[in-house]
FINUDO-325128 format. One record per residue (C-alpha): residue in one letter; chain; x negated, y negated, z. Coordinates in pm, 1 decimal, decimal comma, always signed. Layout:
PT residu chaine     east    north       up
PT      a      A        X        Y        Z
...
//
This chain:
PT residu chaine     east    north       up
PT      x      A  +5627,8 -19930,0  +9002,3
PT      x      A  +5237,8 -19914,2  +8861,2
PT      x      A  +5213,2 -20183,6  +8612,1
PT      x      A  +5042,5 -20082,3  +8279,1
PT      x      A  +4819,4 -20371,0  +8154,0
PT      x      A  +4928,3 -20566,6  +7871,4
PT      x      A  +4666,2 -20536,9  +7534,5
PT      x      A  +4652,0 -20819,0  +7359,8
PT      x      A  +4755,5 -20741,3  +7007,4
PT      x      A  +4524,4 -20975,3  +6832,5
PT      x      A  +4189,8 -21018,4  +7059,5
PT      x      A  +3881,5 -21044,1  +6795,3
PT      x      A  +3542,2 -21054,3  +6893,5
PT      x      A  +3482,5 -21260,2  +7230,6
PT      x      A  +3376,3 -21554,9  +7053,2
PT      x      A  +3347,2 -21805,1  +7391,7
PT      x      A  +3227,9 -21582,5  +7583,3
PT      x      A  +2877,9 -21601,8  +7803,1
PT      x      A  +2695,0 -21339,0  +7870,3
PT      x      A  +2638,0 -21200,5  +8271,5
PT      x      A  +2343,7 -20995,9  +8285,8
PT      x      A  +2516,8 -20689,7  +8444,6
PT      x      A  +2349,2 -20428,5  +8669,5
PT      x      A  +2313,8 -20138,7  +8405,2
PT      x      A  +2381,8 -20332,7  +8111,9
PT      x      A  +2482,3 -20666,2  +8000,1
PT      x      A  +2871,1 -20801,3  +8027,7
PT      x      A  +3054,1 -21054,4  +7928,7
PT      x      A  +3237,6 -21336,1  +8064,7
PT      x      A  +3350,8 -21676,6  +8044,0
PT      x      A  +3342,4 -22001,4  +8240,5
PT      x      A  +3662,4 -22090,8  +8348,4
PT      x      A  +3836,9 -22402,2  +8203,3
PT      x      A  +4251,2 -22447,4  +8081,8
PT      x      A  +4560,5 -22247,9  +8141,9
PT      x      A  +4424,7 -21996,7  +7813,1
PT      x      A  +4106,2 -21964,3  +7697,4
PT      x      A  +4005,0 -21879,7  +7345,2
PT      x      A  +3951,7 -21468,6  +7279,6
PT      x      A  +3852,6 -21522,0  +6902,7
PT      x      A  +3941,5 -21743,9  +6629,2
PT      x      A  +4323,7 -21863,8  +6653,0
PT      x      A  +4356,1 -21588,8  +6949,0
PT      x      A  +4429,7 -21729,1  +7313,9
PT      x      A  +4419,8 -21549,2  +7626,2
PT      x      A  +4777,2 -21502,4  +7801,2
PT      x      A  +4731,3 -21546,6  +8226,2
PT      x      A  +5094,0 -21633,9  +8226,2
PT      x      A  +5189,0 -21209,2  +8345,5
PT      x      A  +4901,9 -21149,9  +8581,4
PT      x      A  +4877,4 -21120,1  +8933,4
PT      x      A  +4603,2 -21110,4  +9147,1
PT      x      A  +4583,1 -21014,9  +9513,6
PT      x      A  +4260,9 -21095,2  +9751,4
PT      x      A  +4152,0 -20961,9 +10088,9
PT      x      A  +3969,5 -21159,3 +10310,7
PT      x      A  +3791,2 -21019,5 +10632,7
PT      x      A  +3799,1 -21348,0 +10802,3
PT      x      A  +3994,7 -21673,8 +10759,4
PT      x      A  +3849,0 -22026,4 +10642,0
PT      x      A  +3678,8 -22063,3 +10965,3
PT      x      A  +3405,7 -21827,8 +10884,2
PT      x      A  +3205,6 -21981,6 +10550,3
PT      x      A  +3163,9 -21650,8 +10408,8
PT      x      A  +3494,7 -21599,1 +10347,8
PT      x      A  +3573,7 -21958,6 +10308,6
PT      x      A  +3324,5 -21923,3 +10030,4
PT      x      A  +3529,5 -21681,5  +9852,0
PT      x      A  +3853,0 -21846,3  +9943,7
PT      x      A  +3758,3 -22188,8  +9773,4
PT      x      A  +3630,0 -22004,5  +9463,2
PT      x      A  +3937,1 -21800,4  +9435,6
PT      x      A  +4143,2 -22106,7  +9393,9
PT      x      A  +3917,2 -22261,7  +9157,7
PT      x      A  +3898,9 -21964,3  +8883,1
PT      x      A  +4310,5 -21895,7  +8939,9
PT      x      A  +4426,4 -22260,3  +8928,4
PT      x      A  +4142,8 -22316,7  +8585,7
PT      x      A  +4309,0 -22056,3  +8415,9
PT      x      A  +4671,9 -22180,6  +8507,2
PT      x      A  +4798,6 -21874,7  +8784,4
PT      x      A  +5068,2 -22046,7  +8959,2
PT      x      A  +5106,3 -21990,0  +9342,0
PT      x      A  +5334,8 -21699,3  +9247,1
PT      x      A  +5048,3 -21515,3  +9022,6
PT      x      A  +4802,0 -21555,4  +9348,8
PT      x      A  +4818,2 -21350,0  +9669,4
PT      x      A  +4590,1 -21414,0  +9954,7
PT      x      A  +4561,9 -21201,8 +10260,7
PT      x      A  +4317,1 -21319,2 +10542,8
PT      x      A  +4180,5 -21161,2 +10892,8
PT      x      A  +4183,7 -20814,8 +10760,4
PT      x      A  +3978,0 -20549,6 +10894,9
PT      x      A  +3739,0 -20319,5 +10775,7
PT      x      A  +4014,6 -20067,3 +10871,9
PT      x      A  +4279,5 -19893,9 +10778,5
PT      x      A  +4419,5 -20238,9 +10750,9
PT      x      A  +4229,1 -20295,1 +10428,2
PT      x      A  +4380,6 -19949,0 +10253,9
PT      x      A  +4731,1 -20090,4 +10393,5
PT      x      A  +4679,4 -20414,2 +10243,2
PT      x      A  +4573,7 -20258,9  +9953,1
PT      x      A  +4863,8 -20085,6  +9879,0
PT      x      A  +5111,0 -20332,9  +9993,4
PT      x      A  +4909,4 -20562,8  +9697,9
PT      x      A  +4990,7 -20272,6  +9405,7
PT      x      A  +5320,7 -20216,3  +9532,0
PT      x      A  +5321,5 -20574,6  +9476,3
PT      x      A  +5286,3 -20560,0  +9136,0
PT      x      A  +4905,1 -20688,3  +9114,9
PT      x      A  +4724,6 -20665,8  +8856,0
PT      x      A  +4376,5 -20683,6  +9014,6
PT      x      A  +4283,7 -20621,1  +9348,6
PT      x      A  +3998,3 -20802,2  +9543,0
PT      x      A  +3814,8 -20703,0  +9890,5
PT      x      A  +3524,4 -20971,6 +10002,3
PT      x      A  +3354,1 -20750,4 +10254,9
PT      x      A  +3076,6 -20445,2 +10299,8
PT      x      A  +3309,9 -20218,7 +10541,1
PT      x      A  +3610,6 -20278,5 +10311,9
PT      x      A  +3532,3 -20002,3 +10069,4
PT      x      A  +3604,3 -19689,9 +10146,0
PT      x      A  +3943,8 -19814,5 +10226,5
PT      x      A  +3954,2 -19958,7  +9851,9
PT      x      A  +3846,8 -19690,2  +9689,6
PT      x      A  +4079,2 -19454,1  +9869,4
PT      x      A  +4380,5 -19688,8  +9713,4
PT      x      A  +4214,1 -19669,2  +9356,6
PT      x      A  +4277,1 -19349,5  +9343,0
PT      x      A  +4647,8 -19393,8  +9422,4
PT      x      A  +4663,6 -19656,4  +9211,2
PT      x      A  +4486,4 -19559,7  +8879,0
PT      x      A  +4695,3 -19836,7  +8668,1
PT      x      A  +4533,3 -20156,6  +8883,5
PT      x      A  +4205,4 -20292,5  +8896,0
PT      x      A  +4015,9 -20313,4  +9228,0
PT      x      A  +3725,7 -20510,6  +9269,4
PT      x      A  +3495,0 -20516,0  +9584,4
PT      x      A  +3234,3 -20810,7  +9676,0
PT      x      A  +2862,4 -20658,1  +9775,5
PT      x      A  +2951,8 -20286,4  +9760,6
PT      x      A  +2766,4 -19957,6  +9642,0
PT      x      A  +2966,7 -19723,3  +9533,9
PT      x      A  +3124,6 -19789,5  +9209,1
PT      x      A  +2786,9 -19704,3  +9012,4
PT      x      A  +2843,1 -19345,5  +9158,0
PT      x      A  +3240,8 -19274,2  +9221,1
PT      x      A  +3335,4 -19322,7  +8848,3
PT      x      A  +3656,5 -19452,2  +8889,2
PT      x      A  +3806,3 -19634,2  +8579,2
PT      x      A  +3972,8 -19860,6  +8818,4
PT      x      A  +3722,4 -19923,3  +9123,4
PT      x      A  +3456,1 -20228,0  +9056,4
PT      x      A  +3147,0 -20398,9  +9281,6
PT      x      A  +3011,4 -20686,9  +9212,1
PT      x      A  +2755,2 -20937,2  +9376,1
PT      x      A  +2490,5 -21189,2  +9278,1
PT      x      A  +2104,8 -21219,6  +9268,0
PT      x      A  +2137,6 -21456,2  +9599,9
PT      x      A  +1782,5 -21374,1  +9649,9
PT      x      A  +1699,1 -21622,1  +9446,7
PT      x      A  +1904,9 -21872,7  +9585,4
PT      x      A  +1783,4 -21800,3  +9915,3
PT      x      A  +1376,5 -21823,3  +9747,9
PT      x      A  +1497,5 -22196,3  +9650,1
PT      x      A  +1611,0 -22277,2 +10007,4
PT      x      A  +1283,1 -22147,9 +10139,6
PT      x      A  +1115,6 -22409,6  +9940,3
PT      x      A  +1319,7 -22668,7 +10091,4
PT      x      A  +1187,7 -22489,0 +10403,0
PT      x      A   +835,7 -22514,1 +10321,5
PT      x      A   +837,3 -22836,1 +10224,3
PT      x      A   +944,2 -22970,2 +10540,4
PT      x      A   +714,0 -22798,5 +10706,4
PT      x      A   +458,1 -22928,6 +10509,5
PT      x      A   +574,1 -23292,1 +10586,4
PT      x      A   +603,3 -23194,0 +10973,2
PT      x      A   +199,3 -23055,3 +10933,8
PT      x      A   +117,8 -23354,0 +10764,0
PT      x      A   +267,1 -23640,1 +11023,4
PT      x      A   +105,0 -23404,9 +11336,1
PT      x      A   +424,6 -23269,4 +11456,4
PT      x      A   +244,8 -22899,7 +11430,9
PT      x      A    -54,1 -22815,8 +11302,4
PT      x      A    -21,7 -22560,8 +11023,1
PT      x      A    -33,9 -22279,6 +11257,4
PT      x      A   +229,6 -22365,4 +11405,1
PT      x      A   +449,5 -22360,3 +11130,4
PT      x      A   +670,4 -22078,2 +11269,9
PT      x      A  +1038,7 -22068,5 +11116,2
PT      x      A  +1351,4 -21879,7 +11280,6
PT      x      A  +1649,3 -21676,2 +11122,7
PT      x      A  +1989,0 -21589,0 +11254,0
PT      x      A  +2057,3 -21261,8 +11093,5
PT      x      A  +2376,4 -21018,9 +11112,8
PT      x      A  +2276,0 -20679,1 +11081,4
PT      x      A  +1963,4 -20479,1 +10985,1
PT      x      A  +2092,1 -20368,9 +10622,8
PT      x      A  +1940,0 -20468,6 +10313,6
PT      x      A  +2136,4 -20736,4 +10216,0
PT      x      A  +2012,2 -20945,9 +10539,4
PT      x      A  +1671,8 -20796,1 +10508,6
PT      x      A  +1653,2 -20900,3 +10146,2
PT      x      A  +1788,7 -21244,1 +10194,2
PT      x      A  +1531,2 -21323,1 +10495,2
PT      x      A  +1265,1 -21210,1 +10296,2
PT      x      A  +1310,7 -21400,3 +10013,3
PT      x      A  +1365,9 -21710,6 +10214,4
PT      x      A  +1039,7 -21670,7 +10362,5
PT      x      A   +854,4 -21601,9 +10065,1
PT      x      A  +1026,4 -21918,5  +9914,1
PT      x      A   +898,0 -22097,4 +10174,7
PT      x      A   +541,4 -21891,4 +10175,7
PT      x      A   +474,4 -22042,0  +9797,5
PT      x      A   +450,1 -22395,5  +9971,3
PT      x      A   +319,5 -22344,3 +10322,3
PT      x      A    +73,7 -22068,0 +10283,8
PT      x      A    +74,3 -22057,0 +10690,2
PT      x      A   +366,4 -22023,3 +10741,2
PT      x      A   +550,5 -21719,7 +10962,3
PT      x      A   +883,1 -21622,2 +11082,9
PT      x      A  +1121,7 -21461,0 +11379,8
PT      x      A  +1432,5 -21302,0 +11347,9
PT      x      A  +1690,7 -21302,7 +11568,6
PT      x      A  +2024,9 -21046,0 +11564,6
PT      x      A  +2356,5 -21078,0 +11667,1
PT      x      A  +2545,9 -20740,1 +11535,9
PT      x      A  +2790,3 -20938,6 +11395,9
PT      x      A  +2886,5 -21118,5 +11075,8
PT      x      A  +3087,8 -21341,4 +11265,3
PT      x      A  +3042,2 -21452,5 +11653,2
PT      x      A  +2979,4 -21856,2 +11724,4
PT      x      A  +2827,2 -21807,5 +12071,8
PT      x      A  +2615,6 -21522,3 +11974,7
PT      x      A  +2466,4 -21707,1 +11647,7
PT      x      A  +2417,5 -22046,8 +11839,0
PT      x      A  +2206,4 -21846,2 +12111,8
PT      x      A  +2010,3 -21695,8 +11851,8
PT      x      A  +1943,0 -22010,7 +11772,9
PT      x      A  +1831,2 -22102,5 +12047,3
PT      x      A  +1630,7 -21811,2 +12116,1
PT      x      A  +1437,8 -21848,9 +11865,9
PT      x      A  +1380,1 -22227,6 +11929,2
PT      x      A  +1254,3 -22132,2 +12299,0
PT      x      A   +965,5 -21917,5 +12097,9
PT      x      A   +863,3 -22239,2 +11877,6
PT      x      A  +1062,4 -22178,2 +11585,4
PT      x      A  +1060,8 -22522,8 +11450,9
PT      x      A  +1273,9 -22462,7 +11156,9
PT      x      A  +1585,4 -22199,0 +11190,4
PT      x      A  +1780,6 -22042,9 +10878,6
PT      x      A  +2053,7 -21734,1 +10919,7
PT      x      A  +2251,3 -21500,5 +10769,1
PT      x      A  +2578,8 -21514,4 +10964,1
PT      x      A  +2863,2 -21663,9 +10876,0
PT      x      A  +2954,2 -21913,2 +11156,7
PT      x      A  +2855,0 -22280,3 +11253,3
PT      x      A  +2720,7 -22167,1 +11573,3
PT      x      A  +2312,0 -22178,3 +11455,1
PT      x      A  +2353,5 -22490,7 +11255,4
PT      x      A  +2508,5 -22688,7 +11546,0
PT      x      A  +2292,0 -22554,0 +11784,0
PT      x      A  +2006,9 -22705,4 +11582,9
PT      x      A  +2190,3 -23046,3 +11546,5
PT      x      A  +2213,3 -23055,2 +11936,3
PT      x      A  +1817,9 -22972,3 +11968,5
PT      x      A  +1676,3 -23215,1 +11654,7
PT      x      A  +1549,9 -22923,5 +11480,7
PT      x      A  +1585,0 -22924,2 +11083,3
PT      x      A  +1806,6 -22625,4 +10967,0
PT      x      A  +1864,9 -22457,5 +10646,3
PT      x      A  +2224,6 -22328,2 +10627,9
PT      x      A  +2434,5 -22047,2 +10429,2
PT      x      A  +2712,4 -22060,7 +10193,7
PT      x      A  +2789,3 -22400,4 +10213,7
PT      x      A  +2701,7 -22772,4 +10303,8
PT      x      A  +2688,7 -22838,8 +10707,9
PT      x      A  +2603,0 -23209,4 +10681,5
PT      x      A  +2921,2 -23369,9 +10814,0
PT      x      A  +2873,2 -23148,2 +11137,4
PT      x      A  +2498,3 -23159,6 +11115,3
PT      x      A  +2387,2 -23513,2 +10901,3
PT      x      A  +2053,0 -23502,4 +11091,0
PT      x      A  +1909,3 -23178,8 +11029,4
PT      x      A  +2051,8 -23009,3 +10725,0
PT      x      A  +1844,1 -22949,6 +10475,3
PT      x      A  +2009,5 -22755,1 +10204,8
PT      x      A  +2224,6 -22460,3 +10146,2
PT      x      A  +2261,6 -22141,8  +9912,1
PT      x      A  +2562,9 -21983,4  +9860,8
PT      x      A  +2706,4 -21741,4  +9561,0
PT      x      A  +2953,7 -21897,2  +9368,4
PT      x      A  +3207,9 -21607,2  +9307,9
PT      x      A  +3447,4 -21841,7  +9050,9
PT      x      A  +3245,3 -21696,3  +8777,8
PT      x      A  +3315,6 -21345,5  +8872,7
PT      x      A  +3696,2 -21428,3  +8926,6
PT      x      A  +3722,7 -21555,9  +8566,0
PT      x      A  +3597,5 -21270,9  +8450,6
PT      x      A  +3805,3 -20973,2  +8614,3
PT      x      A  +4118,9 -21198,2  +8494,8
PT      x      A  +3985,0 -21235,3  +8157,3
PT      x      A  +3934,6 -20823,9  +8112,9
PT      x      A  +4247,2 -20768,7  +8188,4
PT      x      A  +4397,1 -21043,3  +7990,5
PT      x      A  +4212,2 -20953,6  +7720,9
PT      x      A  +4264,0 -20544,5  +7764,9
PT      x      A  +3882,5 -20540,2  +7794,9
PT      x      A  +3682,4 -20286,3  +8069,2
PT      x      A  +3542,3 -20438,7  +8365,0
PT      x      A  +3209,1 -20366,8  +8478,8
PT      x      A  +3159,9 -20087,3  +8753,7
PT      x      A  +2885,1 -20321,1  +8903,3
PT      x      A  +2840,7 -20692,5  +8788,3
PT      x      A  +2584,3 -20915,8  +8902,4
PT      x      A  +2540,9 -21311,1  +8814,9
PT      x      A  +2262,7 -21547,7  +8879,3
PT      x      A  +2132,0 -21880,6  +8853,7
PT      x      A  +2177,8 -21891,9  +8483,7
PT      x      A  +2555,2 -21786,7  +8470,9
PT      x      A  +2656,5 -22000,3  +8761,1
PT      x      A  +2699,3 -21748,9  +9027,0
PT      x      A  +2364,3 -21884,8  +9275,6
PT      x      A  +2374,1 -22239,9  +9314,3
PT      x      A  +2273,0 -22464,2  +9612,9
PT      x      A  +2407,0 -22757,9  +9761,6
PT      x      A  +2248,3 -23120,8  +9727,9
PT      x      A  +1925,5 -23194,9  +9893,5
PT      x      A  +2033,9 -23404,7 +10241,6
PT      x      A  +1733,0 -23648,8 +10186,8
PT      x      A  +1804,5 -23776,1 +10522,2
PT      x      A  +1637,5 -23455,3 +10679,1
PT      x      A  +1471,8 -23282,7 +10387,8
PT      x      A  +1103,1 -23341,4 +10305,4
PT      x      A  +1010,0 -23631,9  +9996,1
PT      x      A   +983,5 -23406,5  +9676,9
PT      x      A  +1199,5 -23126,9  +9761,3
PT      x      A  +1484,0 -23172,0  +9504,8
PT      x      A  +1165,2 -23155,4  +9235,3
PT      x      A   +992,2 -22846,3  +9431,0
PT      x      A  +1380,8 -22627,9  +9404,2
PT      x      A  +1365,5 -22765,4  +9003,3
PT      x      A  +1091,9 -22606,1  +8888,3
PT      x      A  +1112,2 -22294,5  +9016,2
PT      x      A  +1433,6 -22311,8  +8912,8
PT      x      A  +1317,3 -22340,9  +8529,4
PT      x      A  +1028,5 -22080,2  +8614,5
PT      x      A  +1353,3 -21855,4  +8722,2
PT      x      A  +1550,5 -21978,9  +8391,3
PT      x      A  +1214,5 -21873,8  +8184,8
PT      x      A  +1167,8 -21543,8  +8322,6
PT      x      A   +827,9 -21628,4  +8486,5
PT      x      A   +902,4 -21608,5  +8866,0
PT      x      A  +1010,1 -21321,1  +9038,2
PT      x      A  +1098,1 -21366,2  +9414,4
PT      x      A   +951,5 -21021,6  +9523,3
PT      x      A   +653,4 -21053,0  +9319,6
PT      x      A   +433,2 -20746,1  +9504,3
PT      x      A   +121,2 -21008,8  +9475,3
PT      x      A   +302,8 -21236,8  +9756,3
PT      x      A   +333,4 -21023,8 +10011,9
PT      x      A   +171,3 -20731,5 +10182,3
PT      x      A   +347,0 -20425,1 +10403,6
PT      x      A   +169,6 -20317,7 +10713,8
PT      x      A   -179,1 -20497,3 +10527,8
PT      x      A    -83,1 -20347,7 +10224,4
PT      x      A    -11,6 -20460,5  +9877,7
PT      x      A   +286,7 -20242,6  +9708,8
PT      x      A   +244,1 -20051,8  +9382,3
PT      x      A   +566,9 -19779,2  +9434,5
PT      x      A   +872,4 -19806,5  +9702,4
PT      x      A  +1177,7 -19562,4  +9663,1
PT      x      A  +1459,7 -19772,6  +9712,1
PT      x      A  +1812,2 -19586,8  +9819,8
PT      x      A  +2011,7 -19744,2  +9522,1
PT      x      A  +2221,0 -19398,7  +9493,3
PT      x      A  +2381,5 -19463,5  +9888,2
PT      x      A  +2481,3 -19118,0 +10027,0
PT      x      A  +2564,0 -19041,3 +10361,8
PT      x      A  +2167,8 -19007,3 +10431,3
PT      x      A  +2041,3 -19310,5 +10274,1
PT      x      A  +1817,5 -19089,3 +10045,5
PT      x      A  +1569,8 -19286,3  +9855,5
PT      x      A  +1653,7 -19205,8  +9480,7
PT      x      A  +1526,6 -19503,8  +9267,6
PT      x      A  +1162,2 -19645,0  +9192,8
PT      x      A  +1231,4 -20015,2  +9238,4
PT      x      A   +837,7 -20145,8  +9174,1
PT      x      A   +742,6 -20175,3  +8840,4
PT      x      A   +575,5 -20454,0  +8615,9
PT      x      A   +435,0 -20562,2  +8934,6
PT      x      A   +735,1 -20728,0  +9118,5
PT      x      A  +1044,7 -20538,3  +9316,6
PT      x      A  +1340,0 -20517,4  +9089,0
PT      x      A  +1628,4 -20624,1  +9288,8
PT      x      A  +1981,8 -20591,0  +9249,5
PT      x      A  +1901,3 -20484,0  +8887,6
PT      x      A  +1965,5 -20148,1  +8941,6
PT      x      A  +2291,5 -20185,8  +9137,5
PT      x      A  +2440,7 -20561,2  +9217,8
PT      x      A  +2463,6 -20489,1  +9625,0
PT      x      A  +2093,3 -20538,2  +9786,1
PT      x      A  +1839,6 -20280,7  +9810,2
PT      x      A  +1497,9 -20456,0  +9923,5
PT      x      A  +1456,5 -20299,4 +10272,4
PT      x      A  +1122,5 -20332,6 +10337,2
PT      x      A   +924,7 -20493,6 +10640,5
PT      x      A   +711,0 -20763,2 +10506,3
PT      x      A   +401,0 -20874,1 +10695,6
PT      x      A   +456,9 -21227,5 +10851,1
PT      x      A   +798,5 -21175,2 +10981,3
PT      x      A   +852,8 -21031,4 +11345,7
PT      x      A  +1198,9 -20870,9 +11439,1
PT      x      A  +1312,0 -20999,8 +11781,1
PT      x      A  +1561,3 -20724,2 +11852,9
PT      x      A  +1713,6 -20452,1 +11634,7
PT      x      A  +2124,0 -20501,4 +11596,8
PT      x      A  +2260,3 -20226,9 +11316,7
//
């Protein structure tokens, strides 16, 4: 049987709250911390009748979905779910496995639903709409904005950023290699690892290079695709690939160890994704961004604790807790880095950087004043939305998932992989 969610009788104004800065308006949320947290003065929240289930494309072997695995059992177990309140499903296709899963979940009696991956949802909005009394919330999605379902949700995070901060990192060790003659500045030619040719990997190389741009003017950059989120022996030869055509730093967007140990085999400094690599990799990680989806988690459970809507599409950032990076390995990262990644961190805090600032970069020679960005997805991918203005790009403000597709001078595609 559906289960209706339970209203708390006496939530006040959300006085603990912190505020998200939501794609089409500002929501709320809070940071997650004891078994109830505070809805207003004498009011706690009640987790003790929720249930929450979670779909997982992969397993803990791939560190995107490890990613969301780990910060799954961080926001449940802060807020007190016991084991019985938490149901995780893993290795589930972007099939007619996910709608299946889906529905097993409701069935289940879960409250909230949760799908970590791009090809998941149709499949989750097709169970929505059977199930109009739970909550289902989808990771980097673009849909919700435009279905207007009561009960279907997207959320991501302003990774960009993160991925500007690792680019630093980036550029500063290519500075140090310039400066001891390991390459002369035009050499300084870096190498990515992506996935796929959507704008989510085309946005997150872009802003890694431009991160690393702001340091090492000279710097350029090849990118190598696999067609795959997930394949080991296609990511490490991508890898290497790209180190056979002088990359002397390699990044990536793909969600397996196979570039960073390829890199640890060859002595060539690496800058990783969604997680730490040292203890594979102690000589040549660098750093690594990830989103940190525990924020988001403690949120959806709080909204329906507290019998408050959920955003249709919620995105975090640095300031809320949701883009964060892992310690600087000094033992392979350039002296000064950990102070380069701090303030542009504070210029990020302040308002006064903007990763696809259209004074940083050029298209085809160019420098940008208007791009019409397909933020509206249709079947066409229509551009519907004027995403320059005020002199930068305006990412993932006008819908969480990733919209910055454009070809920036200074990168060269390798191969095309959709």
């Amino acid at each position: 049987m559906k289960k209706v969610f339970k209203v708390l009788a006496l939530v006040l104004a959300l006085s603990m709250v912190v505020a998200f800065a939501a794609c089409g308006g500002n929501e709320e949320t809070t940071a997650a911390n004891d078994e109830t947290t505070t809805a207003g003065e004498g009011t706690a929240l009640d987790f003790s009748d929720i249930k929450i289930g979670f779909i997982f494309l992969h397993d803990e072997n791939s560190t995107y979905d490890k990613n969301f695995i780990d910060a799954a059992k961080e926001a449940t177990s802060a807020l007190g779910l016991t084991e019985d309140q938490v149901v995780m499903y893993s290795n589930i296709a972007e099939s007619s496995a996910c709608y299946d899963t889906a529905c097993d979940l409701a069935e289940d009696g879960c409250d909230i639903i949760f799908a970590d991956s791009f090809g998941h949802e149709d499949f989750m909005i097709q169970a929505a709409k059977e199930y109009p009394d739970v909550q289902f919330c989808h990771a980097t999605g673009t849909k919700a904005h435009t279905e207007g379902l009561s009960n279907y949700h997207n959320a991501f995070a302003s990774i960009y950023e993160g991925r500007y901060l690792a680019g630093i990192a980036a550029g500063m060790k290519l500075n140090e290699m310039i400066a001891a003659g390991e390459i002369t500045a035009d050499q300084a030619k870096m190498g990515y690892v992506g996935a796929f040719t959507y704008a989510e990997v085309i946005s997150g190389y872009s802003s890694f290079y431009l991160g690393a741009k702001s340091v090492c003017p000279t710097v350029t950059m090849d990118v190598q695709f696999t067609g795959s989120w997930y394949d080991e022996q296609a990511e490490k030869e991508a890898a290497v690939t790209l180190m056979s055509k002088d990359c002397v730093l390699i990044s990536q967007h793909a969600d397996s160890m196979g570039a960073p140990t390829a890199c640890e085999a060859e002595g060539v400094p690496n800058v990783s994704y969604n997680g730490s690599t040292i203890a594979a990799c102690p000589n040549t990680f660098i750093v690594s961004s990830r989103i940190n989806w525990a924020p988001y988690f403690t949120y959806i459970l709080e909204c329906v604790a507290g019998g408050t809507e959920i955003a249709a599409d919620w995105c975090g950032g640095i300031k809320e807790g949701s883009v964060v990076l892992t310690d600087v390995n000094e033992a392979a990262a350039a002296e000064g880095t950990q102070k380069a990644i701090d303030d542009a961190k504070a210029k990020f805090l302040d308002g006064t950087l903007k990763v696809f600032d259209t004074a940083t970069f050029t298209m085809n020679g160019e420098t940008l004043t208007t791009y019409m960005a397909d933020v509206d997805t249709d079947a066409d991918y229509t551009a519907d939305t004027e995403a320059i203005a005020d002199g930068y790009f305006h990412e993932s403000e006008y819908r969480s998932a990733p919209y910055f597709d454009l070809r920036i001078d200074g990168i060269t595609l390798l191969n095309e992989k959709f």
